[in-house]
N, C-alpha and C positions, 0 to 999 in steps of 0.2 A: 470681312474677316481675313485675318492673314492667314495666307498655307501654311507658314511656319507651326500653326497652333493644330492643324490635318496631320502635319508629318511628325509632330510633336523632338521636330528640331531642335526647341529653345528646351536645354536641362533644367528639371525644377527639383526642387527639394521639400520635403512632404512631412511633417510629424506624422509617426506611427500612435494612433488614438490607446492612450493607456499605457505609454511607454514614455521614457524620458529619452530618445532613440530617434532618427528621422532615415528614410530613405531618398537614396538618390535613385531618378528615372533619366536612362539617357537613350538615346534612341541606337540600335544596332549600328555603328560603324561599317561592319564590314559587308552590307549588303549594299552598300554605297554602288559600288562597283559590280552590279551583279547581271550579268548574261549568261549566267547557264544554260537558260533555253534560246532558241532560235527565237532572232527578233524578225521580227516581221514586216514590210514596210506599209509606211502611212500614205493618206492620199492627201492632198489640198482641195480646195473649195471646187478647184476646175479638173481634178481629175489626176492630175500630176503627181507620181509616186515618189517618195524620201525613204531615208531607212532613218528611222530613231535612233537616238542616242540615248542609250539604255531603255531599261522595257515602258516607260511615260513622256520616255522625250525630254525629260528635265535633268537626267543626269549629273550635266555639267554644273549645271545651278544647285544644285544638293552637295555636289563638293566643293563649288564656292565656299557653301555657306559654311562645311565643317571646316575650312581653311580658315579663314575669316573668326573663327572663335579658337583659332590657336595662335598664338601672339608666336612663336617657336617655328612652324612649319610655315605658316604665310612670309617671316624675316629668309627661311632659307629658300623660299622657291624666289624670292626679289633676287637675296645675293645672287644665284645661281643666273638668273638672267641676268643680273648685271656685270657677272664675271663673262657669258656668252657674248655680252656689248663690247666688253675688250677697250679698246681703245676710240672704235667707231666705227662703220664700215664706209671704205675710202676709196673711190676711181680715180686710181692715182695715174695722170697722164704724163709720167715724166718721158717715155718713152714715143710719145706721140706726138703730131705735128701743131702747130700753134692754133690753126685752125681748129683741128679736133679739138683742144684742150679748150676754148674760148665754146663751141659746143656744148660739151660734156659739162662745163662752169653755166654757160646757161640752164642747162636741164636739170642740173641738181639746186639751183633757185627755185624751179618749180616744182620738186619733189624731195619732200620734207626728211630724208635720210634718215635724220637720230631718230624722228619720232617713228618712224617703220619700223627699223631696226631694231629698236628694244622692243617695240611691240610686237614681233615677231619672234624675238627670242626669249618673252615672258609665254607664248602660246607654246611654244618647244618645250622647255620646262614644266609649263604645270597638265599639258594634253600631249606630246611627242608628236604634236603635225601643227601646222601655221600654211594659212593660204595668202598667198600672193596675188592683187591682179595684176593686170598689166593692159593698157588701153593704146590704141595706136590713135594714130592722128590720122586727120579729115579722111587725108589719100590715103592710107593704111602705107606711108613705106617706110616709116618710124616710130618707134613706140614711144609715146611723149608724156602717159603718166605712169606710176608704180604706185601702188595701194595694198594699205593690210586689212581682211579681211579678219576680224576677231572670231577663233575659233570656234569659242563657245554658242556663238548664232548661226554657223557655218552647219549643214545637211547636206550628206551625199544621196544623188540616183540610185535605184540600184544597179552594181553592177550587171552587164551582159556575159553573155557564155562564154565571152573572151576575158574575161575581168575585167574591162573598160569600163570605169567609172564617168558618163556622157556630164552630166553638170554639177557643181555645185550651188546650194539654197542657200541664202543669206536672208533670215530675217528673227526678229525678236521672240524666238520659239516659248520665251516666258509664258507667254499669254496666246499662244495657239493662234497665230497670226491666219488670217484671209491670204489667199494665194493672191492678191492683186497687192497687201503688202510684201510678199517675197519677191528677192530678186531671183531669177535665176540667171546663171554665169556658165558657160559653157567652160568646160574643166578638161584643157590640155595631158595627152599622157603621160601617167606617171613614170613611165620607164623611158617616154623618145620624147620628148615635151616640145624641141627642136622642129624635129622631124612631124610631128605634127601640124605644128605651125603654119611650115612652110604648106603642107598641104592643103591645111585650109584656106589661105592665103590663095591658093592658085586654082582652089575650086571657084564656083561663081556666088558662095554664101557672101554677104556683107557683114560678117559680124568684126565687129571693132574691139570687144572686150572677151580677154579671155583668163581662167585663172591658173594658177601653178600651185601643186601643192607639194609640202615639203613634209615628208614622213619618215621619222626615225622608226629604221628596221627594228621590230621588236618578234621575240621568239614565236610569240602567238598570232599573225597575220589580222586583223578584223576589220572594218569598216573607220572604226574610230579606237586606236592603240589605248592599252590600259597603261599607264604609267609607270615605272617602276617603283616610285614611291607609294601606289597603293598598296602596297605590303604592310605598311602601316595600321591601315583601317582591320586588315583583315588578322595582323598580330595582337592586338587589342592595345597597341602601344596608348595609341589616339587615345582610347579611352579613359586608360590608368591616366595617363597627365591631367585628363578634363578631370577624373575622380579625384585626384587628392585636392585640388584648386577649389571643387566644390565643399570636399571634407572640411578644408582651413576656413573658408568664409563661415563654415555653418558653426566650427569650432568660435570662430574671431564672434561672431553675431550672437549667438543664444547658447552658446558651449555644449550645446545638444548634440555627441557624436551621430556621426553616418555607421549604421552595424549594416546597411540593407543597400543592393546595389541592383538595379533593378531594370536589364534591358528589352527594349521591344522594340520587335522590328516592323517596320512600316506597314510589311505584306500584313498582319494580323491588324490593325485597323483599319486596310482594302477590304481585308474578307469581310469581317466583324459588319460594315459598314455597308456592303453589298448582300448577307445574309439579312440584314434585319432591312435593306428596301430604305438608307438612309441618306438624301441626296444633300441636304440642306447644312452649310458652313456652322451654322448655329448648331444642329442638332449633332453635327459629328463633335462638336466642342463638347457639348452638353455630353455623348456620350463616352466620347474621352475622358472623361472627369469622372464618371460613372466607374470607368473600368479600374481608374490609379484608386478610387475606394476602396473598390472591392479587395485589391492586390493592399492598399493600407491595414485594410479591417482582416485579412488573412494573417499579417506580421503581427499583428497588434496579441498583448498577452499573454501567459501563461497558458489559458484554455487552448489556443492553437495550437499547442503543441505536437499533440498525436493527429493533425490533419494533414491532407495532404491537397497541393495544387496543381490543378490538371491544366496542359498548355499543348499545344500542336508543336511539331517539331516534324518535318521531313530529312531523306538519308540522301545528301549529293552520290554522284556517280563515283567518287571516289572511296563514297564508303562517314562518311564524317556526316556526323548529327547536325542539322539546321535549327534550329528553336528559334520560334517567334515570340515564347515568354522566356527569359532566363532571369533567376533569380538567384544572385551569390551572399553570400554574407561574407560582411568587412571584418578584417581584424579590428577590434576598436583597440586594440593595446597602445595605438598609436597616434594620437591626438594633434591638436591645430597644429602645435610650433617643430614636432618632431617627425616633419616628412621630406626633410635638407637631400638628405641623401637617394630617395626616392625619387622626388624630382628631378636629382639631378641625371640618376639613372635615367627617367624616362626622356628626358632633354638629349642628353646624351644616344639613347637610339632613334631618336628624331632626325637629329642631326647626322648620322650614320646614315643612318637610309636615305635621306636627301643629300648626302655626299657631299658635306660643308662642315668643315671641323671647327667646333663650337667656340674654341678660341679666336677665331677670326670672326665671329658676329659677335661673338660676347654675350651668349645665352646661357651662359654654364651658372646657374645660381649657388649659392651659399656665402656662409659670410667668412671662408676661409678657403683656399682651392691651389693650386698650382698653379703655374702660367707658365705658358712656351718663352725661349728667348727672343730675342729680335731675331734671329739668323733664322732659329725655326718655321717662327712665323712667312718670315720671306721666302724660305722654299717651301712652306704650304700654299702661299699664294702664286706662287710661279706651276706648281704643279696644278692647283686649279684650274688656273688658267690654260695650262696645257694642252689639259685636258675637254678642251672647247673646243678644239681643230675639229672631228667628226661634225660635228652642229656646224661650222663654220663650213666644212664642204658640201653640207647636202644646201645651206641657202646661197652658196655661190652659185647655184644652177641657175635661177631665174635671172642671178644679174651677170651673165655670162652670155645667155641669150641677150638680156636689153643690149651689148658691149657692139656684139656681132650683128644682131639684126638693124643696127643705127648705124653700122659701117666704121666705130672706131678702133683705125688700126692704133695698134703700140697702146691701148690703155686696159691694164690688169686693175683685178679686184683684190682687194685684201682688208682684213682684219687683223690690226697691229695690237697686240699685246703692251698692257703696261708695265714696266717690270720694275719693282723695288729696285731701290741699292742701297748699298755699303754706306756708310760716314765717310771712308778716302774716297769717292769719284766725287764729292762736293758736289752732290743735288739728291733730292729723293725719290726720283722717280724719273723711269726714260720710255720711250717705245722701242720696243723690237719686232720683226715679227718671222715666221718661221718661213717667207716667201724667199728663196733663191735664186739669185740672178743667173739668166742663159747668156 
């Protein structure tokens, strides 16, 4: 049975019985992200403690999935990393001896650059941290691979009294992995990563492998950073785009407007599901289906009219209504082909919030629209890009260590920018990059 059908992920759309009317069921967006309460850590088969990622550990995989069913926000968190990739990240030895350079030309044969690279700058973008390894060879006096460790499998220790986070867990948290499939990685510190090193190195541990992790400072400190673009989930943006996309198919298919919009949050089929002693994939299906009845057979008719629907709802710390039923009704004034402007709105604060201006993916629907000039376009992408240097300095750390702990003098890291140009310089494109020569 897929979990998609437990968390009631996949939107469906429902005829209201006695009505020529259907409702949509979409699952709460904005509890996606939710740690209000203190999470607590897990243990593994052998005893070894983790802190979850979100309160079931699946977190990251429940915002795969609402990314994944937005063609909008999955296009702008790729651009975003692929504007982060820049030109490529480059050990440029011009400054260093032949020797070094024939070195450094060998070691990057053996470690795959581009494919790290982007794959550590798609984990920056859609999670604000990406784990690096780093493995030294036989005799420990060179470090001879670099490895990206996918975030989304990645599990911290918990921290000690000092906030020393001791290892990082690497394994397929989908399916609640046996501790004899986990790796665990001893996790260099985040503020002396350097200085650490070296110490282990000169104590008498043999460990060979250790990892770096690269954390964009965000206002709230946590274990595993909330994203900036979860503002989304929680403004209900996410959900108006899925609504009208489902409105039009239902409009396009049986011209039965959506008048009923109908969300439920996860926690209310936990409870529901542990009140009634229901362990069984089937049986929770079965009473899923059970519940969107009864919520059908409430809308349905005239006679309901004077009735009323009782649903659980708790009050955050700040004061704001949680509801595990919410039930809105749709303007239906505005049917399949007249919601141009709408989408475009919601497209438009997609775009915003993910900080990629829509003119440059070419998301902005309608069948008439404005367009930037070439000029504009070019300093919106030079400004993108610009605006990558922060991300580009917090992963020069770990390749700054490999540079110095492998003893090459004269060779800097850099990430060169692509930059447009003009029609007179006779080409379309050059590298630059904002590194200054001493």
């Amino acid at each position: 049975m897929s979990k998609n059908y437990e968390r009631l992920m996949v939107p469906s759309v429902e005829d209201i019985p006695g009505v020529e009317a259907k409702a949509a069921f979409l699952p709460d967006s904005a509890s996606v992200f939710r740690e209000q309460k203190d999470i607590l850590p897990m243990k593994l088969s052998d005893g070894k403690e983790y802190m979850p990622w979100g309160a079931d550990n699946k977190l990251p995989y429940n915002v795969l999935d609402l990314i994944e069913q937005d063609e909008t926000m999955s296009t702008c968190l790729l651009w975003n990393a692929q504007m982060c990739y820049g030109s490529g990240l480059r050990y440029n030895t011009d400054g260093a001896s032949a020797t070094v350079a024939q070195d450094v030309e060998d070691w990057l044969l053996d470690n795959s650059l581009a494919s790290y690279f982007l794959g550590v700058s798609q984990d920056l973008k859609h999670w604000s941290f990406a784990v690096t390894v780093i493995i030294l060879s036989n005799d420990r006096k060179r470090i001879a691979r670099i490895l990206r460790k996918e975030a989304c499998y990645c599990r911290f220790s918990p921290a000690d009294k000092h906030g020393h986070i001791a290892n990082v867990f690497y394994g397929m948290w989908r399916d609640e992995p046996d501790a004899k499939e986990v790796e665990v990685i001893p996790l260099l510190n985040e503020q002396s990563p350097w200085f650490d090193l070296k110490q282990r190195l000169e104590s008498d541990n043999k460990q060979s492998k250790f990892a770096v992790v690269t954390r964009m400072p965000t206002a709230d400190h946590t274990y595993y950073p909330i994203p900036y673009w979860a503002a989304l989930f929680r403004s209900k943006w996410y959900n108006i785009k899925r609504l009208i996309g489902i409105a039009k198919e239902s409009k396009i298919k049986n011209t039965a407007p959506i008048k009923y919009l109908v969300e439920i949050s996860d926690k209310y089929f936990e409870r529901l599901y542990r009140q009634e002693g229901i362990t069984d994939p089937k049986k929770k299906q079965e009473r899923m289906v059970k519940v969107k009845q009864e919520i059908l057979d409430f809308l349905s008719g005239a006679a309901n009219s004077g009735k009323t629907w009782f649903a659980n709802f708790y009050v955050t710390p700040d004061g704001k209504e949680n509801h595990e039923v919410l039930i809105t009704k749709v303007d239906s004034a505005k049917e399949g082909g007249d919601w141009e402007s709408d989408i475009q709105e919601a497209v438009n604060m997609i775009c915003f919030t993910m900080q990629v201006h829509s003119n440059l993916v070419g998301s902005v629907p309608g069948k008439s629209q404005t367009n930037n000039s070439g000029s504009d376009k070019r300093e919106l992408y030079t400004i993108a890009q610009a605006l990558q240097k922060p991300y580009h300095d917090l992963l020069f750390t770990v390749h700054k260590i490999i540079v110095k702990f492998n003893g090459w003098d004269g060779v800097t890291v850099d990430v060169p920018f692509i930059q447009l140009t003009t029609l007179d310089e006779n080409k379309d494109a050059k590298e630059v990059t904002t590194k200054t020569e001493e």
